[in-house]
C-alpha positions as CSV (number, residue, x, y, z in Angstrom):
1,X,-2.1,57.4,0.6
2,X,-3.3,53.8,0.3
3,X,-3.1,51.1,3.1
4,X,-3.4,47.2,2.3
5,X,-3.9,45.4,5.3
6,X,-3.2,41.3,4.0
7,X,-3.6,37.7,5.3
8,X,-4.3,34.6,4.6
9,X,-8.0,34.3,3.8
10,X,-8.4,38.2,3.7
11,X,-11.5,38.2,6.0
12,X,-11.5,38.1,9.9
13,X,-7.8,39.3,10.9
14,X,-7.2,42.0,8.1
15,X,-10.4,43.9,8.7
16,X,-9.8,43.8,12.4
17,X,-6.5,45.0,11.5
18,X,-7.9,47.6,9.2
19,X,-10.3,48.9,11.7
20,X,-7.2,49.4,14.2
21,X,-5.1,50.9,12.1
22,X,-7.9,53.4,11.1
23,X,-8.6,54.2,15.0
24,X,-4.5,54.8,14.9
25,X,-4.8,57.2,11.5
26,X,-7.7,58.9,13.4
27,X,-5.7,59.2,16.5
28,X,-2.9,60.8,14.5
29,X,-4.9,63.1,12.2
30,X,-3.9,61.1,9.6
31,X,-6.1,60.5,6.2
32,X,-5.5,57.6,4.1
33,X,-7.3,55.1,2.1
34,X,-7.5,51.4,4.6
35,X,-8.4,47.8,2.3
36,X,-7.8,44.9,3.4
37,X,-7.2,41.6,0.8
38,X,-6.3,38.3,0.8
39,X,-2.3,37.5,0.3
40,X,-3.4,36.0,-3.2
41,X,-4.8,38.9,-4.5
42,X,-2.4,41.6,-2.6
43,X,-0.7,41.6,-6.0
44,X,-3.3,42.9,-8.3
45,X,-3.9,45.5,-6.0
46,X,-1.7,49.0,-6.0
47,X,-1.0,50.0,-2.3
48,X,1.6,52.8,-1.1
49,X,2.6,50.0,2.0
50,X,0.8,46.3,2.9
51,X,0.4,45.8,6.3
52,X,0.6,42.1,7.6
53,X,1.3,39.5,10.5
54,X,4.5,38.3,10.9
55,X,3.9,35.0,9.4
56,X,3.1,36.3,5.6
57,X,4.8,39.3,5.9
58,X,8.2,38.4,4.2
59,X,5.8,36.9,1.1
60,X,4.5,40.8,0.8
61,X,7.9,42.5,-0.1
62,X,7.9,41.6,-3.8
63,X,4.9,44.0,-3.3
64,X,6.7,47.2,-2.1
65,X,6.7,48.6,1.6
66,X,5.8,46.2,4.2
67,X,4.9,47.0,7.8
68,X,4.8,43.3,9.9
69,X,3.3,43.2,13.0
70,X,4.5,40.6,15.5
71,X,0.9,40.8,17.2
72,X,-2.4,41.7,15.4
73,X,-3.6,43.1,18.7
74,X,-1.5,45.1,20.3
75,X,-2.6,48.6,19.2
76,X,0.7,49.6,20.7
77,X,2.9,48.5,18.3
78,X,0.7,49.1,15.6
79,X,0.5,52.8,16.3
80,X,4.4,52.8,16.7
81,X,5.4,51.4,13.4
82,X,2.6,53.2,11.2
83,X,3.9,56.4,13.6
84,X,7.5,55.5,12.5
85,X,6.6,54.6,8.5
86,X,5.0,58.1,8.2
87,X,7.7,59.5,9.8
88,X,10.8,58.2,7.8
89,X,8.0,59.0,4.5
90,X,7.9,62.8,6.0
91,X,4.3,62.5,6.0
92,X,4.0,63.1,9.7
């Protein structure tokens, strides 16, 4: 499973994002492959679900499954919605 964590400039708030979500997949027992990207190139690259803020998230769902996050943060909700994607995918 791939992971494409997006945003605007693809530098400071996807990678802090990517490291989070890999303490989460850790936390879980989970394996999976964690990028993060810029928005602009998001397209060119082939992810099973992009992860992104609010704010850019809705300009991700040409892309295929989207996670948004209404705060980049909160590990909380992060864990809970990349808990609740794996579980609707049966992969948890």
């Amino acid at each position: 499973m791939k992971i494409l964590v997006c945003c605007g400039s693809g530098l400071g708030s996807s990678f802090m994002i990517e490291m989070n979500i890999k303490k989460v997949l850790k936390e879980l027992n989970f394996d999976a492959e964690v990028d993060h990207s810029d928005l602009s190139s998001a397209a060119g690259i082939k992810a099973d679900v992009y992860v992104g803020t609010r704010d850019i998230a809705s300009q991700m769902t040409s892309l295929g499954d989207v996670i948004s996050l209404n705060n980049m943060i909160d590990m909380g909700e992060l864990k809970d919605k990349l808990t609740e994607y794996l579980n609707k995918k049966g992969l948890l």
